[in-house]
C-alpha positions as CSV (number, residue, x, y, z in Angstrom):
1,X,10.4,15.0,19.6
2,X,10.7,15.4,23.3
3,X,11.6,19.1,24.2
4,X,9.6,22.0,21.5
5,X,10.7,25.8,21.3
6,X,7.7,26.9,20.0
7,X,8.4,30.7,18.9
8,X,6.4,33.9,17.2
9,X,5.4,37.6,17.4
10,X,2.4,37.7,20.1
11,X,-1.0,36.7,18.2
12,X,1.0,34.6,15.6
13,X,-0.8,31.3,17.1
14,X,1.9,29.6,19.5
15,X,-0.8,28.8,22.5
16,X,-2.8,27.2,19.7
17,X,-0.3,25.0,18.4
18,X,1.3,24.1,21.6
19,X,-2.3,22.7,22.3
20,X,-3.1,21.1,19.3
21,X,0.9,19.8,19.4
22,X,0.1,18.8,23.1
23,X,-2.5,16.6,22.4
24,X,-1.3,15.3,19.1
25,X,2.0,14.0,21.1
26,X,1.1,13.8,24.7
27,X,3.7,16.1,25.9
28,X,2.9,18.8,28.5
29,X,2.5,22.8,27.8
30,X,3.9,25.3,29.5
31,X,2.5,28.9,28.1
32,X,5.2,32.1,28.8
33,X,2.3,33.8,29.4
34,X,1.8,31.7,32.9
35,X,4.9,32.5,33.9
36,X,4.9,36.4,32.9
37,X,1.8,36.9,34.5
38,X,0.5,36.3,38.5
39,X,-3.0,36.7,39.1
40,X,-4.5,40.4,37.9
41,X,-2.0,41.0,35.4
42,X,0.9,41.2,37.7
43,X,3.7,40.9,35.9
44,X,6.8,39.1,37.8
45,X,10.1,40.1,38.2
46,X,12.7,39.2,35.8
47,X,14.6,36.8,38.2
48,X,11.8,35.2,39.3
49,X,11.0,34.7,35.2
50,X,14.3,33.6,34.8
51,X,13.9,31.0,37.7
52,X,10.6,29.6,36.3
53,X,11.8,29.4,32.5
54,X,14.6,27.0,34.1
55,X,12.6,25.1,35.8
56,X,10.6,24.1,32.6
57,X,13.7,23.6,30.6
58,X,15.6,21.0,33.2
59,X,12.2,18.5,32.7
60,X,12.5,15.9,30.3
61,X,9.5,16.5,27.7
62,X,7.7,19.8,27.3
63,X,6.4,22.1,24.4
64,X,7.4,25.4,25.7
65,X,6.1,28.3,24.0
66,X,5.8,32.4,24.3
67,X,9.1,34.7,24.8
68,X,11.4,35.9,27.1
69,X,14.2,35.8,24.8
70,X,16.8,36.4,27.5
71,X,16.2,32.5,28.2
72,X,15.8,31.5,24.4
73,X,20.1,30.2,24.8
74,X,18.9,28.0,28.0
75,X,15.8,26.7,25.5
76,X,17.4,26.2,22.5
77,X,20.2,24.2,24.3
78,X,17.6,21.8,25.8
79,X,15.1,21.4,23.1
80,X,14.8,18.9,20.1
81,X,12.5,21.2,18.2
82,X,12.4,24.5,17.1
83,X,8.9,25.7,15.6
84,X,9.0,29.0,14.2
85,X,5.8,30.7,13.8
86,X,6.8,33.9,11.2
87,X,3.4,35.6,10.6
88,X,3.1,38.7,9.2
89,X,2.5,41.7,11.5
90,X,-0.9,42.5,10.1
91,X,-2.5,39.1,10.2
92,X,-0.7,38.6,14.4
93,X,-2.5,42.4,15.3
94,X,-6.2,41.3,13.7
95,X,-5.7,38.0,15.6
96,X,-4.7,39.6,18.6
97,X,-7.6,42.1,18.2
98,X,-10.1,39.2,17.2
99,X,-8.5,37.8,20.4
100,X,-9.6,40.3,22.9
101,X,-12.8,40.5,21.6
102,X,-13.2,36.7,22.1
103,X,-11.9,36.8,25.3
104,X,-13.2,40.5,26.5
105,X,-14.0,40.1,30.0
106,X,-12.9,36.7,30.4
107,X,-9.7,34.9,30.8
108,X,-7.6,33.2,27.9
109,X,-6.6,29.3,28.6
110,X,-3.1,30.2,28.2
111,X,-3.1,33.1,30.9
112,X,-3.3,32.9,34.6
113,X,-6.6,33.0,36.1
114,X,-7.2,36.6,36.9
115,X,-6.2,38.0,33.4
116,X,-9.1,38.5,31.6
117,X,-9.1,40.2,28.0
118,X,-9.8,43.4,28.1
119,X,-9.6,46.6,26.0
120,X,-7.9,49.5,27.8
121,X,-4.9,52.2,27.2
122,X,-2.6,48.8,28.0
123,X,-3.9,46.8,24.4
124,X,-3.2,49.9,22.9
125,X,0.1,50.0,24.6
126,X,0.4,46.3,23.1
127,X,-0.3,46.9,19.7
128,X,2.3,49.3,19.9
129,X,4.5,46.8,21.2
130,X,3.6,44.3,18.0
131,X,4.4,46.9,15.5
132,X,7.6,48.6,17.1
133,X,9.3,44.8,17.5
134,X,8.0,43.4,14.5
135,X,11.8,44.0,13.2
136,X,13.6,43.5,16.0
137,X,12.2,40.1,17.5
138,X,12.1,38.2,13.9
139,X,16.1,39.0,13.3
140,X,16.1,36.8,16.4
141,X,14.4,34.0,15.7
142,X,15.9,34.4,12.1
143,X,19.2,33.9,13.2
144,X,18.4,30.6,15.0
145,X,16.9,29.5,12.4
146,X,19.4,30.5,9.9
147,X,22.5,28.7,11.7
148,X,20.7,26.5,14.6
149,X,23.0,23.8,16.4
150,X,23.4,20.5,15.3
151,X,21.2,18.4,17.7
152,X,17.6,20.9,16.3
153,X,15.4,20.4,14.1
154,X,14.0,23.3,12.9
155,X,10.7,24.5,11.4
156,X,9.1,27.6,10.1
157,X,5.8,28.0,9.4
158,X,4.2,31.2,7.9
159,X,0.8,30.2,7.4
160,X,-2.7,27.8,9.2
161,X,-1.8,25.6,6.2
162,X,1.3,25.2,7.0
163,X,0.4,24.2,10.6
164,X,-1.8,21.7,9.4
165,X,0.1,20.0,6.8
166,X,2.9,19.9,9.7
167,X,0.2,18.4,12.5
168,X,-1.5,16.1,10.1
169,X,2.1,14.4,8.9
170,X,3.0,13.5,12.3
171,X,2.4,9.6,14.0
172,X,1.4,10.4,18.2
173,X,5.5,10.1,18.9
174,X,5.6,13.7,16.9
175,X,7.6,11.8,14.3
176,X,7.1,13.1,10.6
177,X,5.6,10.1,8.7
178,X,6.7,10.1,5.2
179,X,8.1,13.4,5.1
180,X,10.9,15.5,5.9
181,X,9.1,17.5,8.6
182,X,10.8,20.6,7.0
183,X,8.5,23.6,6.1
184,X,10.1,26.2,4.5
């Protein structure tokens, strides 16, 4: 395990097991989030998105997590891993509620500084986002997993347990020990 596509409707808990991956393997973490965002919630254009995706992707070890699906071919092509994190809508929008509460007035460890949390017409605007792509962005990630190419291992994971279990059965290379290191 070397390169990770880590994957999931927003509030599904991707920056939380990038971290926890992260540390578990000694690979670096790059958050979408980072590059989405400058300073003040600024979002960037998509070329420059594109640009800084790449740049990630073309390094030798990472755990790259977050969206900008328009550069999922370019991830999937260069990672080892795919991590699937296929929560249901309901539990992502309480955790990203619970998350801005959290967070409210401060900024998230996976955002820029300058992005604090905050509740405003944009979280509304957000929310909306969750539930109107709840369809859309899972037939994505559904089809990768479904028929991924030969060199990926795949994994989906629908619950914390399932995290754990998957965490907890790996040595610090991010090999499975004693398992398959599938979660279906």
């Amino acid at each position: 395990m070397k390169r990770v596509m880590i994957a999931g409707g927003p509030g599904s808990g991707k920056s939380m097991l990038a971290v926890a991956l992260g540390e578990k393997t000694g690979l670096p973490v790059f958050h979408m989030d980072r590059i989405h965002y400058r300073p003040g919630w600024v979002e960037r254009s998509r070329e420059e998105k594109d640009r800084l995706t790449h740049e990630v992707h073309v390094q030798e070890r990472w755990i790259f997590e977050g969206g900008h699906s328009s550069t999922y071919s370019e991830r999937i092509a260069r990672a080892d891993t795919f991590i699937w994190l296929d929560v249901p809508v309901m539990r992502r929008t309480l955790r990203v509620l619970r998350r801005t509460v959290k967070f409210h007035g401060r900024t998230r460890p996976d955002l820029p500084e300058g992005c604090p949390e905050r509740f405003n017409r944009q979280t509304v605007e957000f929310l909306r986002f969750i539930w109107r792509t709840r369809k859309t962005s899972r037939s994505k990630l559904e089809a990768v997993f479904q028929a991924p190419p030969r060199h990926l291992t795949c994994h989906r994971f629908r619950t914390l347990g399932d995290v754990r279990a998957f965490l907890s059965g790996l040595d610090g290379e991010g090999v499975a020990v004693g398992k398959s290191g599938k979660f279906l």
